[in-house]
C-alpha positions in Angstrom: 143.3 154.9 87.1 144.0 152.7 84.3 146.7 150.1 84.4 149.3 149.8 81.8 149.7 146.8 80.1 152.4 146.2 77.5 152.3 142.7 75.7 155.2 141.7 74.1 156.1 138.7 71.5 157.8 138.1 68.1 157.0 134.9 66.6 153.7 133.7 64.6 152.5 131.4 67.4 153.2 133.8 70.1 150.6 136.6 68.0 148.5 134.3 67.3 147.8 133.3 71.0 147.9 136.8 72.3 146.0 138.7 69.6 142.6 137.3 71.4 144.1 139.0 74.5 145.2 141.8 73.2 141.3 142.6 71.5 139.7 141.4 74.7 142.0 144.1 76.9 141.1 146.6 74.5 137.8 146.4 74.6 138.3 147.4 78.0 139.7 151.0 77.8 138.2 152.1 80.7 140.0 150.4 82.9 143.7 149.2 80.7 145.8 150.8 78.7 146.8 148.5 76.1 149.8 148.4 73.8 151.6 146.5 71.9 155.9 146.1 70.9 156.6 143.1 68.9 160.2 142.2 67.9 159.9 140.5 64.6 162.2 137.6 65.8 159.8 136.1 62.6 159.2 138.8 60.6 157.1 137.9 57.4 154.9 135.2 59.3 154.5 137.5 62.6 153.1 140.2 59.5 150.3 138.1 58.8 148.8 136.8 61.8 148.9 140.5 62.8 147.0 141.8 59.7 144.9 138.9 60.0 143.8 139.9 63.3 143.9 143.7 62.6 146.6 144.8 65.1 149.2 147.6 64.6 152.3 147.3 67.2 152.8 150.4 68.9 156.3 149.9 68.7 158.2 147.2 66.4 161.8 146.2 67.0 162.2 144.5 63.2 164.9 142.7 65.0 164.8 139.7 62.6 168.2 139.2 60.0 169.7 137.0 58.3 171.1 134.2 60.2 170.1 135.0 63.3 171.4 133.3 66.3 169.9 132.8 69.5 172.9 134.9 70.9 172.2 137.7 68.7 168.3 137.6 69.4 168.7 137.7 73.0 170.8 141.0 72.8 169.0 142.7 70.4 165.6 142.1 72.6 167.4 143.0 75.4 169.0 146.4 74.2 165.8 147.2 72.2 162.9 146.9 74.5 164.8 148.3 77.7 164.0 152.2 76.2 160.8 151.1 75.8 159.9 149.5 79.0 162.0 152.8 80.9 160.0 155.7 79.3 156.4 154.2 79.6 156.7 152.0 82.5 154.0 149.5 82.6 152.4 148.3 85.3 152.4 144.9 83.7 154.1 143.5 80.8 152.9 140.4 79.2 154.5 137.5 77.6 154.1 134.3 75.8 154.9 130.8 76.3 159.0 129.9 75.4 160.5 132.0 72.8 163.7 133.8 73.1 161.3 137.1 72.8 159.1 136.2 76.2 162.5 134.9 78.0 163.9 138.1 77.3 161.4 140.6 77.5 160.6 138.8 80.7 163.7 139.6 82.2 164.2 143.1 80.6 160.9 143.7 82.1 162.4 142.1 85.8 165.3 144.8 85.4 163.1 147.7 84.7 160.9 147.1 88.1 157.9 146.2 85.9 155.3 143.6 87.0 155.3 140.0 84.3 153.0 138.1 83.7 153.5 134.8 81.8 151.0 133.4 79.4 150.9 129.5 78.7 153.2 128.9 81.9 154.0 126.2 83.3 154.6 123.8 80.5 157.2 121.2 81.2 159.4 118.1 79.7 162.3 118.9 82.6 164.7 118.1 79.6 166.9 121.1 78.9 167.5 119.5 75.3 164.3 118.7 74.3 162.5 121.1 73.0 166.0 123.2 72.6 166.2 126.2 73.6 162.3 126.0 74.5 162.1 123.9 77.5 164.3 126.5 79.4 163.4 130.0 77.8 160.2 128.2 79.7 161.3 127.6 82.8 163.5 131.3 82.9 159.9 132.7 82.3 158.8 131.3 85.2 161.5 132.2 87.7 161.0 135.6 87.0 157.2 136.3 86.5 154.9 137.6 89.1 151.1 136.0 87.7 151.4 132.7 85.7 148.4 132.0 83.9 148.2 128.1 83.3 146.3 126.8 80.8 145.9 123.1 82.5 146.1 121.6 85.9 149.1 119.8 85.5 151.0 122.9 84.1 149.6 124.6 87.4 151.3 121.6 89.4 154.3 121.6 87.5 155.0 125.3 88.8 153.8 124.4 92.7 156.1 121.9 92.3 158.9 124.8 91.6 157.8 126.2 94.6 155.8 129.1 92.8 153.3 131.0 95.1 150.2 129.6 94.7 148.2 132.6 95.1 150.2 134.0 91.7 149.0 130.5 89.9 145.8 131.0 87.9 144.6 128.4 85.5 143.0 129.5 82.4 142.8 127.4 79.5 145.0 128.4 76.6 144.4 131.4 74.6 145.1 129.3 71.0 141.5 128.0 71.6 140.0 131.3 71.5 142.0 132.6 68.7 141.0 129.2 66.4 137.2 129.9 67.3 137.1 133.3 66.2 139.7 132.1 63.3 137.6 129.5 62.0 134.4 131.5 62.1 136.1 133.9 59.6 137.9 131.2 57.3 134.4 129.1 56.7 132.3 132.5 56.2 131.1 132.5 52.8 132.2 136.6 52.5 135.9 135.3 53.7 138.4 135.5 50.4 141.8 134.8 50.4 144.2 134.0 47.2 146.1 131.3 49.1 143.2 129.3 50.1 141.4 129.3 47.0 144.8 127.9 45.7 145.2 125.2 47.8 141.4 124.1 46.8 142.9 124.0 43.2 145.5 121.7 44.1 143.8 119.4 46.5 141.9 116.5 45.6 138.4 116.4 47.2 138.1 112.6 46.7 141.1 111.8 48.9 141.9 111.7 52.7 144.1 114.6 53.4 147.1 114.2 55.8 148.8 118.1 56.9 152.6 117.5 58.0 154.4 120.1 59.6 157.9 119.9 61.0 160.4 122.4 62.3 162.0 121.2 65.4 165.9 121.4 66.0 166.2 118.5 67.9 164.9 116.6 64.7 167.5 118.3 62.4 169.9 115.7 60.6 168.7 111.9 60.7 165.9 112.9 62.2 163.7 114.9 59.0 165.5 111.8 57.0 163.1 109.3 59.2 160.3 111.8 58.6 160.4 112.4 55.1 161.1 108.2 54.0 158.1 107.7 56.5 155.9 110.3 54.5 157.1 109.0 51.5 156.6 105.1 52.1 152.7 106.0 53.0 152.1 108.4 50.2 153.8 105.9 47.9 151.3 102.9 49.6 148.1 104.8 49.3 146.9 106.3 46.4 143.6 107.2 48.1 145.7 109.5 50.4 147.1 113.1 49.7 150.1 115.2 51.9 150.2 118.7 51.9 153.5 119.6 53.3 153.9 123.2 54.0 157.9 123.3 54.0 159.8 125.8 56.8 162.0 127.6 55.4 165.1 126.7 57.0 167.8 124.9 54.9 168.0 121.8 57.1 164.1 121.1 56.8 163.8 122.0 53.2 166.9 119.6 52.0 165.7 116.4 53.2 161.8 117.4 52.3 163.1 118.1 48.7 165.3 115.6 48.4 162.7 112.7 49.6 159.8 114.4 48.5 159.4 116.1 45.3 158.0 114.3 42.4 155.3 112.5 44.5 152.0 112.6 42.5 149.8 112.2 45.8 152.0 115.0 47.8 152.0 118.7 47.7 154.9 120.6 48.8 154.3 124.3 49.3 155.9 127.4 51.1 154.9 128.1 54.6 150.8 129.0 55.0 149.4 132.1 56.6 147.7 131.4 59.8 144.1 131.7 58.0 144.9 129.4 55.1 147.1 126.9 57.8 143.2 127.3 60.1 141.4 126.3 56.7 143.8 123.0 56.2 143.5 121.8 59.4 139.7 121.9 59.4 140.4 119.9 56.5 142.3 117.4 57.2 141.9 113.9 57.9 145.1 113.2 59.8 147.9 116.0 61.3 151.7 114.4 61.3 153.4 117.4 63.4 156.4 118.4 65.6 154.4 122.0 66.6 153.5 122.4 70.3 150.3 124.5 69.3 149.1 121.9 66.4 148.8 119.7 69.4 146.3 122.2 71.3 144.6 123.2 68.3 143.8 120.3 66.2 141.8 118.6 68.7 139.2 121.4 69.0 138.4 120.3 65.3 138.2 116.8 66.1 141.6 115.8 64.5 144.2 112.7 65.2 147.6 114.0 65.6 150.7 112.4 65.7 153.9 113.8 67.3 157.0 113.6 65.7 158.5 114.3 69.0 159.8 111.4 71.7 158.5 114.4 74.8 156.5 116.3 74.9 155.4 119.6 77.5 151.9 118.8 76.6 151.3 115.6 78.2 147.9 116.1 78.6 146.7 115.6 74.9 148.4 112.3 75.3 146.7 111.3 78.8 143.8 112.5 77.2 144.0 110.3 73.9 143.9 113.5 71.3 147.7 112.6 70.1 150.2 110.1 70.0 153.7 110.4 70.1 155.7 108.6 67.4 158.5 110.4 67.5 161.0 109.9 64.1 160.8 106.5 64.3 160.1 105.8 60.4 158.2 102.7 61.6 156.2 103.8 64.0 155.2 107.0 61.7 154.1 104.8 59.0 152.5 102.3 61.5 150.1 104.6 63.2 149.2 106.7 60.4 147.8 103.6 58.5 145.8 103.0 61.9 144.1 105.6 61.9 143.5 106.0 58.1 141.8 102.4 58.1 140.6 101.8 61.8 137.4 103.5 62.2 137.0 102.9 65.7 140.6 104.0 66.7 140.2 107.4 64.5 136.6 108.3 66.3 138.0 107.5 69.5 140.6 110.4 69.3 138.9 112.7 67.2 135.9 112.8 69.6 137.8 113.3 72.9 137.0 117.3 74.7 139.9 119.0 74.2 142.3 119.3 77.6 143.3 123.1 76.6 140.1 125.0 76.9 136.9 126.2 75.9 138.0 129.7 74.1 136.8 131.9 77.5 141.1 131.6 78.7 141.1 135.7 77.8 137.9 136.4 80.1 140.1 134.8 82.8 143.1 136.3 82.1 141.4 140.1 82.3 139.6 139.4 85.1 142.7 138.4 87.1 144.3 141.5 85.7 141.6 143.6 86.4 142.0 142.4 90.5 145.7 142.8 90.4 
C-alpha cells in the first residue's frame, strides 16, 4: 500500500528546497503518493520557483494579501489546510525549515492525527528575537514533529540536546544543494533562455568584479538597512573596478533606505526581486555575496563564493566554523572592511571559496525517501 505524503510550504525558499523532494518522491509512485498544497504566503515569487521546477499544487490556499500579518497568516493556514489534511488524511505531511506556513501546517497536521516530518530541522541561534519570528516557528516545528531530517551534525545535536528521540533524528544534508545542482545545470545550458537573464548580461559589466547584495531581514529594519546601504555605497563609491547588483525586496522599509542611499550610483544596479533561475545565474557570477538570507549562506559556497552576513547570529554556524562566511553584521565598518579584504587579498578570497561545503553533496532527497520509505 502506498503511503500518503502531503508536502506543504508557501514561501520561495521553502519550494525551492522541497521541489527536489517532491520530483524525487514522485518518481516513486509505486510506493508514495505524492501531493502537493501550497499556501502562497509569497505568492508571485512562490509562482516561479514552481514553474521553474514544473510543479502544479494539488491544492493552493492563495492565502497571500495585502499587508499581511503574522497573525493573519497563521489563521488563515490554520483554517485553510485543516479540510485538507481531514478529507485525505496523510500518512505523513511534510514541512520546511521556519516559516509561519511549516509552524502551522505542522501543528494543523499535529491536530488532525497526521504523522510530520520536518525538513531542515534543527537549526538554532536560541534567541527568540533573532531571526524574528524564525528562530521560534523553528523550534515550534520541532516540538511537534515525529522524523526531523537534519541537514548537519550540529543541528542533529541541537535537537538531542532538546531531548528529541534519537531514533526520529536523521541527518541528511540540506535539500538547497540538490536543488542548485540540478538549477545550475539548467541556467549554464546553452538551450536555457530566459528574458531576465539576458537582461542582466546587458546591464553588467564583464570587466568588473561583481558583488550580489541581498537583504530582507526584520531585525535589520530601521538603522540597520541605513548601515547597510552607506556601507554599499562607501565601497561602490571607492572602487570603480567593482559593480553591485542589488536586487531590492519589495517591502517599504528595505526599499526606502536602498533608494534613498543608492540610486544614482554609476557602478550599482538596483533591480526588482530575481526569479530563482536568474538569482542561480548571478550567484554563479559573482565575485563576492553581501547577504542577510539563511539559504545564500548554504548555497553560495557550493559555487565557491565568499559571503558575508549581515546578521550578528546566525542558525548556521557551521559555514562560519567552516570558514565559507563571515558575519559582519550592520556594522558599516566592518561591511566595508571585509569586503575590501576579500576583493584585494588573494589568499584570504581562495581560502574561503575553496572550503567543501558543510550542507551537503545534493544526495539529502535519496536520504530523506529512504527513511520514508522504512517508516
Amino acid at each position: 500500500m502506498r503511503k500518503k505524503i502531503l508536502l506543504v510550504f508557501g514561501t520561495r525558499p521553502e519550494a525551492i528546497k522541497m521541489a527536489p523532494l517532491y520530483k524525487k518522491l514522485k518518481q516513486q509512485e509505486a510506493s508514495f503518493d505524492t501531493r502537493v498544497c501550497v499556501t502562497a504566503q509569497h505568492r508571485e515569487m512562490l509562482d516561479q520557483v514552481l514553474d521553474f521546477f514544473s510543479i502544479k499544487p494539488d491544492y493552493d490556499l492563495n492565502l497571500m494579501k495585502p499587508n499581511q500579518t503574522l497573525n493573519g497568516i497563521w489563521a488563515d493556514v490554520l483554517l485553510g489546510l485543516k479540510p485538507i489534511v481531514d478529507e485525505w488524511k496523510p500518512d505523513w505531511v511534510l514541512v520546511h525549515g521556519d516559516t509561519a506556513t511549516s509552524t502551522v501546517a505542522a501543528i494543523t497536521s499535529f491536530f488532525s492525527g497526521c504523522k510530520v516530518g520536518h525538513v531542515e530541522a534543527g537549526l538554532r541561534t536560541y534567541n527568540k528575537l533573532s531571526p524574528f519570528p524564525e528562530e521560534m516557528n523553528r523550534q515550534i516545528t520541532g516540538r511537534v514533529a515525529d522524523l526531523h531530517f537534519a541537514p548537519t551534525r550540529t543541528s542533529a545535536d541541537n535537537l538531542l540536546k532538546e531531548n528529541i528521540d534519537e531514533k526520529t533524528i536523521h541527518i541528511t544534508g540540506n535539500t538547497v544543494i540538490d536543488a542548485l545542482f540540478e538549477s545550475v545545470s539548467i541556467v549554464t545550458s546553452d538551450k536555457y533562455t530566459n528574458d531576465e537573464i539576458e537582461h542582466l548580461k546587458t546591464i553588467l559589466d564583464s570587466d568588473k568584479k561583481l558583488i550580489l547584495v541581498t537583504g530582507h531581514r526584520r531585525e535589520n529594519f530601521g538603522q540597520g538597512f541605513v548601515n547597510i546601504c552607506e556601507a554599499i555605497r562607501d565601497v561602490a563609491k571607492s572602487r570603480p573596478d567593482v559593480q553591485v547588483l542589488y536586487p531590492v525586496h519589495l517591502n517599504p522599509n528595505v526599499q526606502r533606505p536602498v533608494n534613498e542611499i543608492l540610486s544614482g550610483l554609476e557602478n550599482v544596479r538596483l533591480v526588482s526581486p530575481l526569479s530563482y533561475p536568474s538569482f542561480v545565474w548571478v550567484m554563479n557570477r559573482a565575485e563576492i555575496i553581501i547577504t542577510d538570507s539563511g539559504g545564500v549562506q548554504e548555497e553560495a559556497p557550493s559555487l565557491g563564493k565568499p559571503v558575508l552576513v549581515m546578521r550578528d547570529t546566525t542558525e548556521r554556524p557551521e559555514a562560519v566554523e567552516h570558514g565559507t562566511v563571515l558575519l559582519v553584521g550592520t556594522d558599516k565598518n566592518k561591511i566595508k572592511e571585509m569586503t575590501f579584504r576579500l576583493l584585494d587579498d588573494n589568499e584570504m578570497y581562495l581560502k574561503m571559496s575553496q572550503i567543501d561545503n558543510p550542507y551537503g553533496d545534493g544526495k539529502a532527497c535519496d536520504r530523506i525517501v529512504s527513511v520514508l520509505a522504512k517508516a
